[in-house]
Steps between C-alpha positions, in 0.01 A plus 500: 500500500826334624481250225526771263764692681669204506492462105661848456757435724594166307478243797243259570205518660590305856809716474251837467297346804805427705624845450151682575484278824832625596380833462191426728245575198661922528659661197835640677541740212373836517259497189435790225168493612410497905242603719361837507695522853848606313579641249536337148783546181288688328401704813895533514499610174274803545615636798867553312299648206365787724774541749731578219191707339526682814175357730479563842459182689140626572451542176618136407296343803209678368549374122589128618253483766702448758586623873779809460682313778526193282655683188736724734643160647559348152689769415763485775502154552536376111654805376871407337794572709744515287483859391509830746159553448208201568434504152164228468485251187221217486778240425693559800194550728389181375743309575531656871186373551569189366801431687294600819248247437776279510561577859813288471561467880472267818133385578389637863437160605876396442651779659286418829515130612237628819286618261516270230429177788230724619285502139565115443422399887138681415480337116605129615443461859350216677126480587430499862228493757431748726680317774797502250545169417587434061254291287648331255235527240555298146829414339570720253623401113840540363587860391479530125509837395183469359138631654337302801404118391140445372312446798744366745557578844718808607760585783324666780700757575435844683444637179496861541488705238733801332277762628406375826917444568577818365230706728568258842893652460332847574350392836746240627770753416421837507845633639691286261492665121731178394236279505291663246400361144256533235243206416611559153867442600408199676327357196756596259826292766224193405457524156791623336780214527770785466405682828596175631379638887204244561517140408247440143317216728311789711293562212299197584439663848311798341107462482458440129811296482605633155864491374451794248366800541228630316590824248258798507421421114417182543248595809351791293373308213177429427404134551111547396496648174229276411270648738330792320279750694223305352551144655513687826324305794323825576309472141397156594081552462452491900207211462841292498565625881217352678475173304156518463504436157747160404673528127774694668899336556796512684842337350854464541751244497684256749845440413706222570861385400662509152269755420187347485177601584165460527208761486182522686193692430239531808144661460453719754126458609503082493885459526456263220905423425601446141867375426685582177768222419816728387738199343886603390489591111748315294830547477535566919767390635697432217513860288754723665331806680536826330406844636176615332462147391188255463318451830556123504372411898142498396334755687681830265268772362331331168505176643312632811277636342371207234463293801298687689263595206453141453447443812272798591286492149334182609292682795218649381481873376290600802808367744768639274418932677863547580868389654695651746872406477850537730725728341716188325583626151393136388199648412643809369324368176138593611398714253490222239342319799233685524430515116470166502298416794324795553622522894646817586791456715577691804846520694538537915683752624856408605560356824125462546410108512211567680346648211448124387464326791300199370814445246718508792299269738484271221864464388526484903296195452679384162813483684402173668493351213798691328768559781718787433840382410376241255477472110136521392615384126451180624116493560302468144190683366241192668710505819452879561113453415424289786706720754243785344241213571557435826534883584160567389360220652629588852244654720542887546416677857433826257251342280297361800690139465464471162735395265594769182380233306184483608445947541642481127203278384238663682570819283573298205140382532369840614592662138233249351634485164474163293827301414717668800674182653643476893742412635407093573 
């Protein structure tokens, strides 16, 4: 993390940040440990073990794994040369390598001012109509440095992107080897302040808008440990599938500023909607946040998942089959969930919203009550229940223009058991 980097290298955190950002979010340094696509220190190491055991460089690419053709160029490009014979030691290869990586010289894209107007013509250029004439589109914010504003409008700008400029050179130039360059060069002149070849502001003409780049590690990890092969949606019992049989839920959460929330819970044979009041726990606001800390915004993992028991344990047990649930780790307390409820909890796949589609129509429908872009902290526990009111008293074109309500009751009164109250 660059907080803790920071901390080793004794300056603060902002400084840490500032310096990262600088570096457009890429180590520069050449690490101990890289990529299987060259060769490590230790790898280093070993191949000066055998060469001065006597190993062939077959017999080294065959012990290392490697390509013979990769081990023959290490050894005449990182051999020392300051002896009459190439005589190859790990340290010195190393820091060949390293020195390499540096690639201390002038960025394409400085060297060739054609070239270089070329890329940011097709990253920043006006909009136009067919005819040719520019749209002006929205004003764009003030450059900050930081990532595109929450929500606000956007320069409209050709917008083309690293790729597409670096393959279009090929066909508008194919007799002209100058103007050639790699998508990765291109993105490297906008993120890394020291190549200095493409103004930082062009980063906002990119798709995504981002003003860091992601690291492999970071888009390797796991982000759904909680899901075990058990709370798969393919083990959900498939009577849940064709809604004939009500008792079984879809949830998630709509978020609003400040980090508040509010969760929903939608049966998926009477779209009956349930909302779970998620208010801040003490102390927000006004404790300092710490990494690994207390989830203070109201909707973190225990507190999650007391609310919706409460909520949930007051349907009956014959509407309490089973919940299907986005990916959110907010509920990445389930297990204890389920002990206490008895509702087994399934997860969607990624990227799959369909896969609760009543949820999804009904935070659709939520939304006109709770805009995006607005604190939902402010509404209170009776406030929420009459938006859940109204929502299940609004006829439904699925349910034959009946209201949830009205479908929930009918069952309610189906199960003919003594003491089981509605929902008047």
């Amino acid at each position: 993390m660059t907080e803790d980097a920071a901390t080793e290298a004794g300056v603060s955190s902002p400084v840490g940040f500032r310096w990262f950002r600088h570096a457009g979010g890429v180590n520069p340094r050449l690490p101990q440990s890289v990529s299987g696509r060259y060769l490590s220190s230790s790898e280093r190491e070993d191949i000066a073990l055998w060469r001065a055991q006597g190993a062939g460089v077959r017999e080294i690419a065959r012990r290392l794994g490697r390509d013979p053709s990769t081990i023959s160029r290490e050894l005449r490009r990182n051999a020392s040369t300051r002896t009459y014979q190439l005589d190859y030691k790990a340290s010195t290869a190393q820091w060949h390598a390293e020195r390499r990586a540096r690639r201390p010289k002038t960025a394409k894209l400085l060297a060739n001012d054609r070239l270089r107007h070329y890329v940011g013509d097709r990253l920043s250029g006006v909009v136009r109509t067919a005819d040719g004439k520019a749209v002006a589109g929205p004003g764009a914010p003030e450059w900050k440095g930081r990532n595109k504003p929450h929500r606000g409008d956007r320069a409209w700008v050709t917008a083309w992107s690293p790729e597409q400029i670096s393959r279009r050179l090929k066909v508008e130039f194919p007799d002209d080897e100058s103007m050639r360059i790699s998508h990765e060069a291109i993105y490297q002149a906008l993120y890394v302040e020291s190549r200095g070849a493409l103004k930082r502001e062009l980063v906002a003409c990119l798709r995504k808008g981002r003003t860091l780049r992601v690291p492999r590690a970071r888009a390797k990890q796991k982000a759904w440990a909680h899901v075990t092969p058990e709370t798969l949606l393919s083990q959900r019992p498939p009577e849940a599938a064709d809604r004939a049989v009500p008792g079984h839920w879809e949830g998630d959460l709509i978020i609003g500023l400040q980090r508040s929330a509010i969760g929903t819970l939608v049966e998926r044979t009477t779209r009956f909607t349930m909302l779970i009041h998620l208010p801040r726990e003490d102390g927000y606001g006004l404790v300092p946040r710490t990494k690994n800390g207390p989830a203070l915004a109201g909707y973190g993992a225990v507190t999650m998942t007391n609310a919706l028991a409460t909520t949930i344990t007051t349907l009956p047990e014959q509407l309490r089959r089973s919940l299907t649930w986005d990916r959110g780790k907010e509920l990445s307390d389930h297990a204890r969930f389920t002990v206490v409820t008895g509702v087994k909890v399934y997860f969607a796949d990624p990227k799959s919203p369909w896969q609760r589609g009543s949820n999804e129509n009904t935070n659709g429908l939520l939304r006109q009550y709770f805009p995006k872009g607005t604190d939902l902290s402010r509404w209170n526990a009776e406030e929420i229940e009459a938006i859940a009111h109204t929502l299940n008293t609004r006829p439904r074109k699925t349910l034959g223009w009946k209201t949830p309500a009205e479908a929930f009751n009918e069952y309610l009164q189906s199960l003919q058991q003594p003491g089981v109250a509605t929902t008047d």
